[in-house]
Wavefront OBJ file of the C-alpha trace (Angstrom):
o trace
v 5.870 128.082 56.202
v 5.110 130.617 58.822
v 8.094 129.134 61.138
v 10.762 129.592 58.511
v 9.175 133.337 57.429
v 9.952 134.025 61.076
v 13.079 132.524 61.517
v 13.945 134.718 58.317
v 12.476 138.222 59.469
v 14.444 137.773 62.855
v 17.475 136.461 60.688
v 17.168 139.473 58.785
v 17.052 141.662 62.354
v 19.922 140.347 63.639
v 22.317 141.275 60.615
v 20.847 144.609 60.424
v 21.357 145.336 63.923
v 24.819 143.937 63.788
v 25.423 146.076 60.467
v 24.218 149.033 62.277
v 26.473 148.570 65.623
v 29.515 147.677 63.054
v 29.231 150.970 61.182
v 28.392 152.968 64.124
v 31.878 151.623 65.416
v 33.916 152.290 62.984
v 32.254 155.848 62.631
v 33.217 156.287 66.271
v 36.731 155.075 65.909
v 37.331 157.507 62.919
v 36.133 160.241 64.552
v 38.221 159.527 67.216
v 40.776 159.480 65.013
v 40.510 162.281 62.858
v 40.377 164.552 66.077
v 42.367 163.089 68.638
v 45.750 163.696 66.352
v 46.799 166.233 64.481
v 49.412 165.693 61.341
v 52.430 167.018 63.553
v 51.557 164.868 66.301
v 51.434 161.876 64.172
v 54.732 162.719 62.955
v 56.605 163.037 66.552
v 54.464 159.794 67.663
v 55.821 157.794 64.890
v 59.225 159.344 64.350
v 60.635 160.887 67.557
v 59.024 159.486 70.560
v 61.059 156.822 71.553
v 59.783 152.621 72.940
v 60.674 154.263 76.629
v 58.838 157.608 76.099
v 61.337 159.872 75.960
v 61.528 162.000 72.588
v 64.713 161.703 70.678
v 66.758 164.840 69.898
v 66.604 163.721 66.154
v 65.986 160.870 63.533
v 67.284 157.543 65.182
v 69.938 157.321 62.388
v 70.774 160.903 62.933
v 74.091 161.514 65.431
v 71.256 162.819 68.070
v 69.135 160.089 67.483
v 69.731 158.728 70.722
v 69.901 161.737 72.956
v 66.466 162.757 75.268
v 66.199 165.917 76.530
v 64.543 166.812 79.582
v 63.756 170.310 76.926
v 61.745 167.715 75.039
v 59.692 165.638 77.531
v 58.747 168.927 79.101
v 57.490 170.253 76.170
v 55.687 167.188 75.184
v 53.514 167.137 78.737
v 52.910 171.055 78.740
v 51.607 169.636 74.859
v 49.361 166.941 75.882
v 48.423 168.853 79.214
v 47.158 171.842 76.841
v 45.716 169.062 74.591
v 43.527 167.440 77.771
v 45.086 163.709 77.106
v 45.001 161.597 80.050
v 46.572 158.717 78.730
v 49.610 160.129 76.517
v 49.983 162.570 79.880
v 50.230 159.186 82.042
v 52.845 157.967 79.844
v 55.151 160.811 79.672
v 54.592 160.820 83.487
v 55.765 157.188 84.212
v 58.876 158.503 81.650
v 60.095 161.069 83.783
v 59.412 158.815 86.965
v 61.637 156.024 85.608
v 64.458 158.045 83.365
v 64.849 161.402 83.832
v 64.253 162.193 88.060
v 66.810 162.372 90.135
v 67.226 161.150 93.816
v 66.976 164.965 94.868
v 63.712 165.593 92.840
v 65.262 167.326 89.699
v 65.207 166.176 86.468
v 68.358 165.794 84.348
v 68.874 167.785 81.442
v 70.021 165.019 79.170
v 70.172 160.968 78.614
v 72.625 160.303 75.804
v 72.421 156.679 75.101
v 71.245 155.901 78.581
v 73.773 157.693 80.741
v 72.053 160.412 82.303
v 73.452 163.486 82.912
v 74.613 165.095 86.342
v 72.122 167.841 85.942
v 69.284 169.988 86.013
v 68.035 172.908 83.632
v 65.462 174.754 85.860
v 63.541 175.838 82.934
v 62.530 172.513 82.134
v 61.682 171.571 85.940
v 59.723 174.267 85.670
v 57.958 173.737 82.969
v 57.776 170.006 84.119
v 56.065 171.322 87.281
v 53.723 173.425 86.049
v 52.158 170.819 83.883
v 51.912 168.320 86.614
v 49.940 170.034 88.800
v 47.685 171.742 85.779
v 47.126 168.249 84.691
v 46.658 166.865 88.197
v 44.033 169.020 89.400
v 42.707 168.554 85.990
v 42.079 165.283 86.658
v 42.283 164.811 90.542
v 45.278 162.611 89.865
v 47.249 162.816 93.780
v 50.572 161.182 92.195
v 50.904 163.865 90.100
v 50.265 166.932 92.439
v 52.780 165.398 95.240
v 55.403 164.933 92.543
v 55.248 168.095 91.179
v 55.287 169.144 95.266
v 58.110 167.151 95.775
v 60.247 168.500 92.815
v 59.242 172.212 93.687
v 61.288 171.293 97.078
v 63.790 170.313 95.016
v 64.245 173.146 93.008
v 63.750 175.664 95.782
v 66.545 173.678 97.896
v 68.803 173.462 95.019
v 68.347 175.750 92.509
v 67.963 179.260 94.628
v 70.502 181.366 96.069
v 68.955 183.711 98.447
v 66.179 185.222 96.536
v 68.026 184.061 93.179
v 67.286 181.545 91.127
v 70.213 179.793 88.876
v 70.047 177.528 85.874
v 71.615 174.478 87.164
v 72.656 172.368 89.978
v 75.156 169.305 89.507
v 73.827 166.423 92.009
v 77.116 164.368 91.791
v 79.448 167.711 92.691
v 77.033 169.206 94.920
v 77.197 172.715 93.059
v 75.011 175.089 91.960
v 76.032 177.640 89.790
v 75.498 181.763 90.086
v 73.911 182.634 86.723
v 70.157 182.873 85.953
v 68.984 182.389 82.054
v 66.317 185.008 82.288
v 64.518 182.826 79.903
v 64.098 180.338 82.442
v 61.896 181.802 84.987
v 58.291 180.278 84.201
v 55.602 182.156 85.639
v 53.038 179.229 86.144
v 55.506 177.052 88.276
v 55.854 179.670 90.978
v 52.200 180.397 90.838
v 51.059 176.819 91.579
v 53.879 176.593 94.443
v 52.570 179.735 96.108
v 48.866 178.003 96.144
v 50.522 175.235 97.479
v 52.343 177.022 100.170
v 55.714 176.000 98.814
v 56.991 179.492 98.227
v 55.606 182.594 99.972
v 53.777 184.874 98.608
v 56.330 187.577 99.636
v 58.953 185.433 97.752
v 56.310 185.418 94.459
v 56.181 188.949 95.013
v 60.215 188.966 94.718
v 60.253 186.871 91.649
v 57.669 189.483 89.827
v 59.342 192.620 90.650
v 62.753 191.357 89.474
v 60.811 190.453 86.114
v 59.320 193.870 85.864
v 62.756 195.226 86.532
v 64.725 193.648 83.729
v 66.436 196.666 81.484
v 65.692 196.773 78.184
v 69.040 197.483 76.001
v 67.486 198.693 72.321
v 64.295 197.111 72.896
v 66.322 193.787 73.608
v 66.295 191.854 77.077
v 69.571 190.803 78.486
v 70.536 187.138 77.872
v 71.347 186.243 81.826
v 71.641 187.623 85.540
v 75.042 187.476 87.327
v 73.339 186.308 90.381
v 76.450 187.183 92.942
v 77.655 190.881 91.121
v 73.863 191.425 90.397
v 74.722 192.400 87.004
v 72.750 192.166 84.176
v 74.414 190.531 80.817
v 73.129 190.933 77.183
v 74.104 189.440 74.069
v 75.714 191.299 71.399
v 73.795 188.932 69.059
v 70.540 188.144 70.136
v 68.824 185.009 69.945
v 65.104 185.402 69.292
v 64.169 182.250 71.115
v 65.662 183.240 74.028
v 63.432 187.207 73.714
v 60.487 185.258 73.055
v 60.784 183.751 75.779
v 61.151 186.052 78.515
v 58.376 188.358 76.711
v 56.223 185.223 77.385
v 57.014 184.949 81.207
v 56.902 188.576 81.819
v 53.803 188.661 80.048
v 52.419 185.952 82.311
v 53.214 187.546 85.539
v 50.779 190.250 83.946
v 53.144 192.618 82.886
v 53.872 194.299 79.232
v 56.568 194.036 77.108
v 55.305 196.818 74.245
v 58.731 197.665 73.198
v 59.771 194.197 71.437
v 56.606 192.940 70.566
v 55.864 196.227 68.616
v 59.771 195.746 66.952
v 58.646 191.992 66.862
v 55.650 193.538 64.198
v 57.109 195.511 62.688
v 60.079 192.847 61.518
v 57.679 190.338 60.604
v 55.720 192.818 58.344
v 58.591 193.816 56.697
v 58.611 190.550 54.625
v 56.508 188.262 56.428
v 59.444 186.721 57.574
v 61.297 186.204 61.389
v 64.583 184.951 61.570
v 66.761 183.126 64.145
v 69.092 186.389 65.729
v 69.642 189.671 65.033
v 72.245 192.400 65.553
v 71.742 193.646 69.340
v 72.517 197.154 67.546
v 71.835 197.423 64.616
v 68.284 194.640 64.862
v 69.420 193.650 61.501
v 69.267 189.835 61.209
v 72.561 188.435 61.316
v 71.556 185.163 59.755
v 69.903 183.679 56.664
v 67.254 180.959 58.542
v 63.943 180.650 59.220
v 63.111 178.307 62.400
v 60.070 176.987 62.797
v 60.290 177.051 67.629
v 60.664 181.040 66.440
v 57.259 181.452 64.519
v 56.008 178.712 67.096
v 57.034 181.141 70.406
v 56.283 184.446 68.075
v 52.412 183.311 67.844
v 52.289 181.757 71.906
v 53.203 185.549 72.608
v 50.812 187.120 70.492
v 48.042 185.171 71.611
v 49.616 186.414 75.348
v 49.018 189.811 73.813
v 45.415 188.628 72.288
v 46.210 189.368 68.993
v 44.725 186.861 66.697
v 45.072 188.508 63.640
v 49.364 188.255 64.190
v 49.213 184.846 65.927
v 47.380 183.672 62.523
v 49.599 185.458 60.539
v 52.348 184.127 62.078
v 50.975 180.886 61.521
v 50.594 181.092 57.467
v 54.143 181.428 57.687
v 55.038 178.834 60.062
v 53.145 175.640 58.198
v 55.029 176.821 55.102
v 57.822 174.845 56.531
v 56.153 171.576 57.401
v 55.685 168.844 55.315
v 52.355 168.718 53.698
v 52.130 166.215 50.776
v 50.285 163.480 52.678
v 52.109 160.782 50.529
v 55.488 161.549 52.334
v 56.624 159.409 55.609
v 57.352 162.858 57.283
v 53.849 164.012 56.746
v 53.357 166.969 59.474
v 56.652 167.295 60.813
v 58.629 169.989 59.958
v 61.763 168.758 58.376
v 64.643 169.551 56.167
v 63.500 166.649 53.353
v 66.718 166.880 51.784
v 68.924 166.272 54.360
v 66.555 164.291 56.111
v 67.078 166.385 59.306
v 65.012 167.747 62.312
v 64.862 168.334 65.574
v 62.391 167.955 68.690
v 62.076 171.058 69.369
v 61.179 172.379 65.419
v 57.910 169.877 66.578
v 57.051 169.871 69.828
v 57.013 174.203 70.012
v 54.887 174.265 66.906
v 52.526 171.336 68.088
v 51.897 173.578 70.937
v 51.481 176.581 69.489
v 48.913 174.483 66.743
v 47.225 173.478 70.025
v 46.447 176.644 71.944
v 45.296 178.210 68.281
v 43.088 175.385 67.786
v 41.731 175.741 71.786
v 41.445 179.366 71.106
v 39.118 178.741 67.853
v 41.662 181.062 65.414
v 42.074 177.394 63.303
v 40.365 174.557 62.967
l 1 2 3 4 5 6 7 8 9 10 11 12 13 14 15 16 17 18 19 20 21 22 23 24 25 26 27 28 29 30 31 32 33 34 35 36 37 38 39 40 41 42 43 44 45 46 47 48 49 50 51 52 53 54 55 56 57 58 59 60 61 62 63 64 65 66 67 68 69 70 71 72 73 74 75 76 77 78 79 80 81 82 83 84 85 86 87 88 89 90 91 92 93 94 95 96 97 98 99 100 101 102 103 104 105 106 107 108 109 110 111 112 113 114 115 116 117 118 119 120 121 122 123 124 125 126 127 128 129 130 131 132 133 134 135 136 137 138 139 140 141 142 143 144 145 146 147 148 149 150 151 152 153 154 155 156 157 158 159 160 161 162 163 164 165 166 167 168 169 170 171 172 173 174 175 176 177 178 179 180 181 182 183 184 185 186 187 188 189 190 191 192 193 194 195 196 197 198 199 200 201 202 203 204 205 206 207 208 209 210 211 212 213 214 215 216 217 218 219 220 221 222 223 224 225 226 227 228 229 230 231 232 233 234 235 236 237 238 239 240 241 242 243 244 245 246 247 248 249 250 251 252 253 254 255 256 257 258 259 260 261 262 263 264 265 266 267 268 269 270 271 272 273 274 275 276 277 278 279 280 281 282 283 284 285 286 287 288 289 290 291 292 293 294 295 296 297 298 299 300 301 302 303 304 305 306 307 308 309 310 311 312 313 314 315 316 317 318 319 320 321 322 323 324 325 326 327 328 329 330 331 332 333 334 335 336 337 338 339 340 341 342 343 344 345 346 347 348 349 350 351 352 353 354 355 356 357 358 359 360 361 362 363 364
């Protein structure tokens, strides 16, 4: 009788211990769960981040749905380098590696249904770059750091005339061209190549007083540099990505750019709304639509400027143009439900701008 009372009592231990392990791994796994994702990133895992790990353009039954751009994979590792994740980083990593690097270290622009194109966009080299070697000394990963070495040769070989930057250069023609997108210099890049000895700090120096020296035109930046007449060309309708933008990089080469952001406030206030361009004379908008990469850029510049009360503002107005009803298939993305349309970077640019709110503690 005693035997079998004991055999039962350790019975009993056995299942409770295994009860107790079970539910403390599932509680674990949850968790993980619950915070490693948020609802946007669920939606460009399961919607627009291709078997190969490239991010389409669009739906894969949309006429972009097989087009990667080398906009999008950057913007998905600057994502998951803000967001700290190794393994999604390693991923996107091996992507660029075995699709979008080419044999003189840049990466090309676009793959439309595998044929790769001839070439580069700095800006997305750049931004490329910078995350490598953020994420590699991050996580002491070597691979990373040379790569992001060996591509900053690449761009400074290629892409550079004289002091100049330009936007492209075409591998299979051997040209570069003589224009500069002002919106493509990215501060971070040339910082990390000047710690690396890759660039001189006299040519850093270069790179920061041209920024400081861009002419404002009615509070608006010029859309490009005319890198051989050293002539500076602006847009007679502005595009607000391309503003926010620059304002970014300038800011991040710790200079100010008072004059739009205070227009920026001002226009938002107005009707708590930002739209896509606007009159270079006038700064009347000069079209009806909302975009969601505008409110994502507007509140990664205001939280440049460290003002959390705008970048949540901004915010409020952004997520009213994702998906929220948790019962739809495009739960957290922000698309146009009706027309069943989006595009990466609607996604990616407010996934990061979600992110650095989230690291900065202005939302959950």
């Amino acid at each position: 009788m005693n035997r079998l009372l004991t055999l039962f009592i350790v019975g009993m231990i056995i299942v409770g211990a295994s009860m107790v392990i079970l539910y403390v791994g599932k509680g674990t796994n949850h968790s993980q769960t619950e915070t490693s994702t948020t609802p946007t990133e669920q939606f460009v895992l399961q919607h627009l981040l291709r078997q190969n790990g490239a991010i389409r353009t669009n739906f894969k039954d949309k006429d972009e749905g097989q087009i990667a751009l080398s906009e999008s994979i950057g913007l998905w590792m600057e994502y998951l380098a803000e967001k700290e994740d190794a393994k999604l980083f390693k991923e996107a990593f091996h992507t660029i590696q075995d699709h979008f690097l080419s044999k003189d270290k840049l990466i090309v622009w676009k793959i439309d249904n595998g044929e790769r194109a001839h070439t580069n966009a700095l800006i997305d080299d750049l931004r490329i770059i910078e995350a490598l070697f953020r994420e590699g000394e991050r996580t002491n990963h070597k691979k990373y750091i040379s790569t992001a070495k060996a591509m900053s040769k690449g761009i400074l070989k290629y892409n550079r005339q004289g002091d100049d930057f330009v936007d492209f250069y075409d591998h299979e023609y051997k040209y570069a061209n003589d224009e500069l997108t002002l919106s493509y210099l990215i501060p971070g890049a040339f910082h990390y190549m000047e710690k690396y000895q890759l660039l001189s700090t006299e040519s850093l120096k270069t790179i920061r007083t041209f920024m400081a020296e861009i002419p404002l035109n009615n509070d608006f930046y010029p859309k490009y540099y005319q890198v051989n007449e050293q002539i500076f060309h602006y847009d007679d309708i502005v595009n607000l990505i391309d503003q926010l933008y620059i304002a970014i990089h300038i800011e991040r080469f710790g200079l100010t750019t008072d004059e739009l952001y205070e227009w920026l406030k001002a226009e938002f206030y107005k009707d708590h709304l930002l739209y896509g361009r606007y009159d270079g004379k006038t700064k009347e908008r000069s079209v009806d639509y909302e975009a969601a990469a505008v409110y994502a850029l507007a509140i990664i510049y205001s939280l440049e400027k460290k003002d959390h009360t705008f970048a949540k503002d901004l915010y409020e107005q952004m997520i009213t143009m994702k998906v929220t009803d948790s019962d739809s298939i495009y739960f957290g993305g922000y698309v146009d439900v009706p027309n069943v349309s989006t595009h990466s970077f609607d996604n990616l640019l407010p996934l990061l701008a979600e992110r650095k709110l989230m690291n900065e503690q202005i939302i959950n």
